[in-house]
C-alpha positions in Angstrom: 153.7 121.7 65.1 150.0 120.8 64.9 147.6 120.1 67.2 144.3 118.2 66.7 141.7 117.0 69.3 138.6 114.1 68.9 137.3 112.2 70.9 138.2 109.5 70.1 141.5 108.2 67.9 141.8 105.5 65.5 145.3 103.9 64.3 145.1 101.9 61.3 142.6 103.0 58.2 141.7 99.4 57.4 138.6 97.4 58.2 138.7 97.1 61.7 139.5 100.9 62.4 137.2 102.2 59.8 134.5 100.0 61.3 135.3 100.8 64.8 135.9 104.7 63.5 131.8 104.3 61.9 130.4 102.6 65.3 132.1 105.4 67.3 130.9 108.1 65.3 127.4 106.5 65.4 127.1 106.3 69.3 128.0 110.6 69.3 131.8 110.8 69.2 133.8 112.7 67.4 136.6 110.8 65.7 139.8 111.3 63.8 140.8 108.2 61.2 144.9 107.9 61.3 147.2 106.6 58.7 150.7 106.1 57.5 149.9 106.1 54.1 145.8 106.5 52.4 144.0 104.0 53.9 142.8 100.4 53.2 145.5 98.5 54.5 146.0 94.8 54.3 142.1 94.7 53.7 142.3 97.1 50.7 144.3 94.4 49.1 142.7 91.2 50.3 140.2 89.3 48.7 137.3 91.0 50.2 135.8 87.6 51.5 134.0 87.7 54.8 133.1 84.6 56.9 129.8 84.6 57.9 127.3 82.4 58.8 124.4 81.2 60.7 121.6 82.0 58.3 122.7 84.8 56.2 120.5 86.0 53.5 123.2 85.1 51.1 122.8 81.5 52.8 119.2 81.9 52.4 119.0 82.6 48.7 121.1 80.2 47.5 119.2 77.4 49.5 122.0 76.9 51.9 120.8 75.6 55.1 122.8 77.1 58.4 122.5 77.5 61.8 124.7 79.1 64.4 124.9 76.0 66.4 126.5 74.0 63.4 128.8 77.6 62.6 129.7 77.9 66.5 131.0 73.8 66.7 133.5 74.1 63.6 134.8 77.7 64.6 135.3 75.7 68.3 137.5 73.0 66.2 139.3 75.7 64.1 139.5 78.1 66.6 141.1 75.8 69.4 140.0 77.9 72.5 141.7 81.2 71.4 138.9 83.1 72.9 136.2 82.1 75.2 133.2 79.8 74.2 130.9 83.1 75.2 132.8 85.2 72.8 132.7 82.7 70.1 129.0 82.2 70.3 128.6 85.7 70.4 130.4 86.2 67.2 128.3 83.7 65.4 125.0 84.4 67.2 125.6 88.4 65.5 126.7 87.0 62.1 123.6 87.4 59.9 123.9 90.9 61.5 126.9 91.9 60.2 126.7 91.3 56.8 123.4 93.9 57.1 125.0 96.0 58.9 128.1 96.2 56.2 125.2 96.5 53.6 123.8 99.1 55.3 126.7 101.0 54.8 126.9 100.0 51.1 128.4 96.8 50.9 127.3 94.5 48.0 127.3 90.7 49.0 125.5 87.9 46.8 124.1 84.3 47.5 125.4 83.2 43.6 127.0 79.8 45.4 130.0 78.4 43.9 129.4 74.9 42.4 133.0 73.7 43.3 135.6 73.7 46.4 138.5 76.4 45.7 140.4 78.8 47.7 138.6 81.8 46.3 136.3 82.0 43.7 135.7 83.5 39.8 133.9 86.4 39.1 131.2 84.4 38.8 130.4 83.1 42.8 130.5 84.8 45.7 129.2 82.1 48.2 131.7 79.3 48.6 132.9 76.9 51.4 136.2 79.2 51.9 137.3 76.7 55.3 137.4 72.9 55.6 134.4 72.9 56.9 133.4 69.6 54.1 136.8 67.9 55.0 136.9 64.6 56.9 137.0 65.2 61.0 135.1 68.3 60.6 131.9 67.5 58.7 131.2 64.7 61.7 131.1 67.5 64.0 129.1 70.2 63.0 127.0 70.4 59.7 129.2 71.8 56.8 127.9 74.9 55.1 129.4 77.6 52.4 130.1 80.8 54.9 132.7 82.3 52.7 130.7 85.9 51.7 132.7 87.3 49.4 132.2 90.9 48.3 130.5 91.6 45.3 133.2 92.9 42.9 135.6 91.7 40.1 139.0 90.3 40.5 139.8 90.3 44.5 137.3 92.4 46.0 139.0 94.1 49.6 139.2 97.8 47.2 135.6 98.0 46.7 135.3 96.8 50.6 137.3 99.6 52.0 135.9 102.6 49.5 132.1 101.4 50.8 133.5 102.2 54.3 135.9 104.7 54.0 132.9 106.2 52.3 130.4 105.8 54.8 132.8 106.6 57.7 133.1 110.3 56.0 129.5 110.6 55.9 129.6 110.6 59.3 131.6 113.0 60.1 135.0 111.0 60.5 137.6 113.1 59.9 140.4 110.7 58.0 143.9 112.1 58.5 146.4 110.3 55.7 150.7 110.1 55.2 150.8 110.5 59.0 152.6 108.1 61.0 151.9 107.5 65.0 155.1 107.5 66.6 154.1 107.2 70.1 151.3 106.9 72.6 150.8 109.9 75.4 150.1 108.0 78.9 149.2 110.8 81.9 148.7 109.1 85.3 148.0 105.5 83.4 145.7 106.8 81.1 146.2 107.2 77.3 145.3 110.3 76.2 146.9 110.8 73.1 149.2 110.2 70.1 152.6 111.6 68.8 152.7 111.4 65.4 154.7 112.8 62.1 153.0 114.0 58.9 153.4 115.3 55.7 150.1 117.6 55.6 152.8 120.9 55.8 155.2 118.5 53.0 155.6 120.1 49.3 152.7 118.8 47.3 154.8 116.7 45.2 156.4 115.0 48.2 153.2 114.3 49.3 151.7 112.6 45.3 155.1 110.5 45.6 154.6 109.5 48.7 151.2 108.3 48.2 152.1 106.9 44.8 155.1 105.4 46.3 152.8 103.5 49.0 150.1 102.3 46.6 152.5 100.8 44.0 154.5 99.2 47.1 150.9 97.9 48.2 150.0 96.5 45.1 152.0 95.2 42.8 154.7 95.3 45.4 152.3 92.4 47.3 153.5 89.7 44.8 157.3 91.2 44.6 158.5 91.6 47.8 162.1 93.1 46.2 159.8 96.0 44.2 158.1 96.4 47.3 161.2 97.3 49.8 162.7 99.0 46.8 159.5 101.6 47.1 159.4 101.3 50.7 163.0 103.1 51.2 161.7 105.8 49.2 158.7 106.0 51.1 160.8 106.1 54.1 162.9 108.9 53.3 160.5 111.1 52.0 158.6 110.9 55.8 162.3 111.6 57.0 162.8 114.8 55.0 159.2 116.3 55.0 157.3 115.0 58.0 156.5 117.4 60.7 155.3 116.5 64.3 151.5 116.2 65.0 150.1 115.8 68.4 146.6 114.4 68.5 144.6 114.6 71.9 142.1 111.9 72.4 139.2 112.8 75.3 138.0 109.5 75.8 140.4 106.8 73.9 142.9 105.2 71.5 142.1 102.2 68.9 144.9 100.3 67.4 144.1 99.0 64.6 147.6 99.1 62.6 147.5 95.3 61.1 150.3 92.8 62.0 153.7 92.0 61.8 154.4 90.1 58.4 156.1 93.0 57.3 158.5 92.7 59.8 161.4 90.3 59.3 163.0 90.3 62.3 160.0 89.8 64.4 159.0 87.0 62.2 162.2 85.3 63.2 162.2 85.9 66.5 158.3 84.4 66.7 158.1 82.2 64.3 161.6 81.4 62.9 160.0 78.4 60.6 158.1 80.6 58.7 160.3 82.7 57.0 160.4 82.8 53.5 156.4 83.5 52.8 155.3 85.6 50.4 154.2 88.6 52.7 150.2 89.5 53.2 149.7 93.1 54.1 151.2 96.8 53.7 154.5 98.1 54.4 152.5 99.6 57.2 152.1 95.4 58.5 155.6 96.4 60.8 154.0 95.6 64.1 154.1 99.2 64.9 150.7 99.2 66.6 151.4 96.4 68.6 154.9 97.8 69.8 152.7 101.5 70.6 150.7 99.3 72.7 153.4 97.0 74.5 155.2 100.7 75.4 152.0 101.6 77.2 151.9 98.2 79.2 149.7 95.9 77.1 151.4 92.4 76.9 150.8 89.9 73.4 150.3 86.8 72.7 149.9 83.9 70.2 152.8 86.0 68.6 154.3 82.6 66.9 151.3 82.3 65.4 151.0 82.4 61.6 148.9 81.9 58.6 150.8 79.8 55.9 148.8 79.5 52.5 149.6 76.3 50.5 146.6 75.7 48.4 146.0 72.9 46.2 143.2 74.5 44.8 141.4 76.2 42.2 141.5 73.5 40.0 139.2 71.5 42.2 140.8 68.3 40.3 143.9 68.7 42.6 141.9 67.7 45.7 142.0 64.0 44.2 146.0 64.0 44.5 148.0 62.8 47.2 150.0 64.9 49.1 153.3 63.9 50.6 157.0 64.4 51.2 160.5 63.8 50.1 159.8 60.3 52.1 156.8 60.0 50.3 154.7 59.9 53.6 151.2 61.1 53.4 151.1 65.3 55.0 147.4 65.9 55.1 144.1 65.5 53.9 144.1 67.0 50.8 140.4 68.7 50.8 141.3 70.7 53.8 141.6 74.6 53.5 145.1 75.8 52.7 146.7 77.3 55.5 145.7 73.8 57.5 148.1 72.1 54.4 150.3 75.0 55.3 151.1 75.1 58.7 151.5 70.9 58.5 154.1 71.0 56.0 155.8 73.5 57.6 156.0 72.0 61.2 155.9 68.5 60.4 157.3 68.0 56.8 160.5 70.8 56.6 157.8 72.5 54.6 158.3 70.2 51.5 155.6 68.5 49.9 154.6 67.2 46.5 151.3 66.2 44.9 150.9 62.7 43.4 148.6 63.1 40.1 147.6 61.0 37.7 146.8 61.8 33.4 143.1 62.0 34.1 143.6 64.6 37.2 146.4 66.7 35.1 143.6 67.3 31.9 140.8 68.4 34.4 143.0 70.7 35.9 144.0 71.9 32.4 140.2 71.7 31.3 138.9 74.0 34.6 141.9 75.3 35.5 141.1 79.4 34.0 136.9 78.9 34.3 137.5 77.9 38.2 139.9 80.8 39.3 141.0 84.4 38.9 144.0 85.2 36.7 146.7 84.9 39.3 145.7 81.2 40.1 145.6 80.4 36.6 149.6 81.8 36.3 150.2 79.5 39.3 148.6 76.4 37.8 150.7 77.3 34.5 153.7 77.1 36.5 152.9 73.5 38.7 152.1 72.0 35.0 155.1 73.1 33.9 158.5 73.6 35.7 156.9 73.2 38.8 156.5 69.5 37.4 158.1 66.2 36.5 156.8 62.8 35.0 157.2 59.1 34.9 155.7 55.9 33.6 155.6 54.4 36.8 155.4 55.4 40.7 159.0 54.5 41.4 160.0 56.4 38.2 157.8 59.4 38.9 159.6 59.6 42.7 162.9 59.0 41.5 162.7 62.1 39.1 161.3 63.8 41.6 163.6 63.2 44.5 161.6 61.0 47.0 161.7 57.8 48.5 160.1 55.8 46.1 158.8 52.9 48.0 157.3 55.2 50.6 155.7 56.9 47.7 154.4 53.1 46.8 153.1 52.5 50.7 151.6 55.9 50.6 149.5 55.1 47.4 148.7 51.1 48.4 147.2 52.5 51.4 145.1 55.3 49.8 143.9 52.7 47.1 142.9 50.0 49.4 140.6 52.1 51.3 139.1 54.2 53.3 141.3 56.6 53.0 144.3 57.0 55.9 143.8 60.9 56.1 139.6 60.7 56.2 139.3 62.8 52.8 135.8 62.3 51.7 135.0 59.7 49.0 133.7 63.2 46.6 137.1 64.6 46.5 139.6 61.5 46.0 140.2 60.3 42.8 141.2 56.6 41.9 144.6 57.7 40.5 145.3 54.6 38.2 146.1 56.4 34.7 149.2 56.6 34.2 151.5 58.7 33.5 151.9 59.8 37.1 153.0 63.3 38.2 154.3 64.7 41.3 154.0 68.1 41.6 156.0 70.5 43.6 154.4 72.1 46.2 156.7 73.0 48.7 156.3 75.9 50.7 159.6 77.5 49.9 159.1 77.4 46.1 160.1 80.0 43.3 158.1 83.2 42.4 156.2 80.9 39.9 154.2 79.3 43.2 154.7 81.7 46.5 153.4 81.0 50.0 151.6 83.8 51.4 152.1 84.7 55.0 150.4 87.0 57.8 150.7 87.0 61.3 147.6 86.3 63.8 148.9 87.1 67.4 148.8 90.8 68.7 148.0 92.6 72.0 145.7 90.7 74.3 142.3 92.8 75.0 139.2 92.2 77.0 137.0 90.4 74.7 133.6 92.3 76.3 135.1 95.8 75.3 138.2 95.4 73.4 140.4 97.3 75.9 143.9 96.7 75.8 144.6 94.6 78.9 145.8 96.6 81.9 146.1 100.1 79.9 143.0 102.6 80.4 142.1 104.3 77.4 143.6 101.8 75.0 141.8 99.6 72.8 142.8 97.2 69.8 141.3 95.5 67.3 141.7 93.6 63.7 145.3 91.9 63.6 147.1 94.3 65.8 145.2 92.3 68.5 144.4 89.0 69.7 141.5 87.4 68.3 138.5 85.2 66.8 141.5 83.7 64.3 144.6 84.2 66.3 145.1 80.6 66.3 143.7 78.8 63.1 142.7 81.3 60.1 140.0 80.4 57.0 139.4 82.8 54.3 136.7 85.7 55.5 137.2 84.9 59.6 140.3 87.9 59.7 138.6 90.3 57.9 134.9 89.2 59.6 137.0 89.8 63.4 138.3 93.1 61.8 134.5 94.0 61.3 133.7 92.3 65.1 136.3 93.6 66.6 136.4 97.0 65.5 132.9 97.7 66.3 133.2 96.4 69.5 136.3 98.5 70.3 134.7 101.6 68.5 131.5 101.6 70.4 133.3 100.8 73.7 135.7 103.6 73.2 133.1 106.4 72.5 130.7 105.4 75.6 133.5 105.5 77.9 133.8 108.2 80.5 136.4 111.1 79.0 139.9 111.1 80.3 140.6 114.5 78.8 138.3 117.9 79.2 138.4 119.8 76.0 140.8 122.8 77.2 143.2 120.5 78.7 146.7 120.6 77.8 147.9 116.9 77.9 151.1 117.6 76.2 
């Protein structure tokens, strides 16, 4: 059995814990970095894009005019009062300052401002509007602005994210322990002062390269198979059952979860949110809800837990924001320019989560004509399929609806509305399009659809922590941050604003942690 001491203990080697790992290790600490598998996490496979605003220098070179005041009132619409006003301003007061602080640490961003709206951007842009902030009922309220920073790299850019901080983090010192699992919390007098964990450091060495080969594949390419990736995953499993060996891991002054969420977790996913099964999965293996269940068994209560991010996006090509979406009665869902887990969630709790956009000619040969210059490969595989199976024709509306399987004349009142103007669902004049060439195509975009056009999923609620320090409410010595606790988008998520409150959150649970008083003396035995 080993034994390892730090001073403080971070769960989770993904953006939040390696950021909250780096400020720790800045303010004196010593810290040990924890993971199942070899770090990244759910961020090593995102898209990299951080949500930032306020007047970065990204902003700033691309001419974008911002101001936190404008950044703060749409967060307050998107956000719906998840965490306090104070909280919120403070995240988007320190904005600009994150993005230098993750460039400090080696971070490439770029002001190259994307010229169209889509749900993430070519190789070309890495400043976009990655929210709704231009849709109708939010650009009233606060002045729209791209704050979608994406990281400078090609094809989706969370690797390069996590091996500029993974890298940084170990030139501080960090000490990154990998294929080692935390099985339990140690709690002495209502204090956590350590983990329980099982790893495969004393594992054959070629237990130990399948097991980390085992976990990448089921990472990625397992992301967009979920079969391939639970095939790997039982493998993964019983190679920690056979070689794994106990490790007990004192921490002198605290504990950070940052494990990720749930998504991985079926049966928690219909127990919380049963309407939401079905999604394409965002995350890790490792996305079990382990970290949130290692905090509930020290005392820490959740919340927001039926809370989940549901991406249906009409976009890249941009031409699809000109369709009408609606469903099998032909009823209007949403406006059509708003960001994709907003179409989401509304087909999904209003709709039975089935939805198909009206097109006309003229919008089906600018989405063939910008479809591969406006997106990265795997949206261009997805528009392939919605032109083709995912597709059906007709001369007419009623014979367009009728192939399709709606009500054609609510298909009719839908359109006759939409063309009389303004528009029922307050898209903005720039993205509708008159939609009077026929042929007419409706689209399939339902959420349950095949492989050809998946839904991805993750989960938003977690433990609920004091938003001044990130302390796990009503445990000492317990802190969580990223998606294993509550949060900036626990209630309404935009691309960047989970990875930018793993990068808030962590630092604020990292530097809390190390400038705590310690709970354990260096020659104490807490086991």
């Amino acid at each position: 059995m080993d034994e390892l001491v730090a001073d403080v203990v971070v769960i989770g080697v993904g953006a939040a814990g390696v950021c909250a790992a780096i400020e720790a290790a800045d303010a004196g600490a010593e810290v040990l970095l924890l993971d199942r598998f070899s770090g990244g996490g759910a961020s090593r496979v995102s898209g990299g894009v951080i949500y930032a605003g306020g007047g970065t220098a990204q902003q700033a070179s691309a001419g974008v005019s911002d101001t936190v005041s404008a950044m703060f009132e749409y967060l307050r619409l998107e956000t719906d009062g998840v965490v306090s006003s104070r909280t919120l301003r403070r995240f988007c007061e320190s904005s600009p300052g994150m993005i230098q602080w993750l460039e400090g640490l080696g971070v490439p961003f770029e002001g190259s401002l994307c010229p169209y709206k889509t749900s993430y951007p070519s190789d070309a842009h890495y400043l976009y509007y990655s929210g709704s902030e231009a849709s109708g009922g939010f650009r009233d309220a606060a002045a729209p602005a791209p704050r979608g920073h994406r990281v400078k790299g090609p094809g989706t850019s969370g690797k390069l994210l996590m091996a500029r901080l993974l890298s940084a983090a170990r030139q501080r010192g960090v000490r990154v322990v990998p294929q080692t699992r935390a099985r339990s919390l140690v709690v002495s007098d209502g204090v956590v002062t350590g983990v329980v964990g099982a790893g495969l450091a004393g594992a054959p060495r070629w237990a130990r390269f399948l097991h980390a080969r085992l976990a990448s594949y089921a990472a990625k390419p397992g992301i967009y198979v979920p079969p391939l990736r639970r095939a790997l995953h039982r493998r993964v499993v019983w190679l920690e059952e056979r070689y794994a060996c106990e490790v007990r891991i004192v921490a002198r002054r605290g504990v950070v979860l940052a494990a990720g969420g749930f998504i991985a977790n079926r049966s928690w996913v219909r127990e919380h949110a049963p309407a939401y099964r079905g999604g394409l999965p965002l995350g890790t293996s490792a996305d079990d809800g382990s970290g949130i269940q290692l905090g509930v068994s020290a005392g820490g209560r959740v919340a927001e837990m039926d809370r989940i991010s549901a991406w249906r996006f009409l976009t890249p090509p941009a031409a699809f924001l000109g369709g009408l979406l609606v469903d099998v009665d032909g009823r209007r869902v949403i406006d059509e320019s708003r960001y994709g887990a907003a179409i989401g969630e509304r087909l999904i709790t209003a709709h039975g989560g089935r939805g198909w956009l009206l097109v006309d000619s003229r919008v089906v040969a600018a989405a063939r004509r910008d479809g591969r210059k406006q997106g990265q490969w795997f949206a261009w595989l997805q528009l392939r399929y919605l032109l083709g199976r995912g597709r059906v024709t007709g001369a007419s509306l009623e014979e367009v609806a009728r192939r399709a399987g709606i009500d054609p004349a609510g298909l009719r009142a839908s359109y006759d509305a939409y063309r009389a103007g303004p528009d029922p669902m307050g898209k903005p004049p720039e993205f509708a399009a008159p939609l009077d060439t026929p042929p007419f195509s409706l689209i399939d975009v339902s959420v349950r659809g095949s492989l050809g056009y998946p839904c991805p999923m993750l989960t938003l609620g977690g433990l609920v922590v004091d938003e001044d320090t990130g302390a796990v409410a009503g445990v000492r010595g317990l802190y969580a941050a990223g998606r294993t606790a509550v949060g900036i988008c626990s209630r309404s998520y935009v691309s960047g604003l989970s990875l930018a409150d793993c990068v808030f959150s962590g630092r604020r649970a990292g530097l809390s942690v190390a400038l705590s008083p310690g709970h354990v003396d260096k020659n104490e035995n807490v086991f």
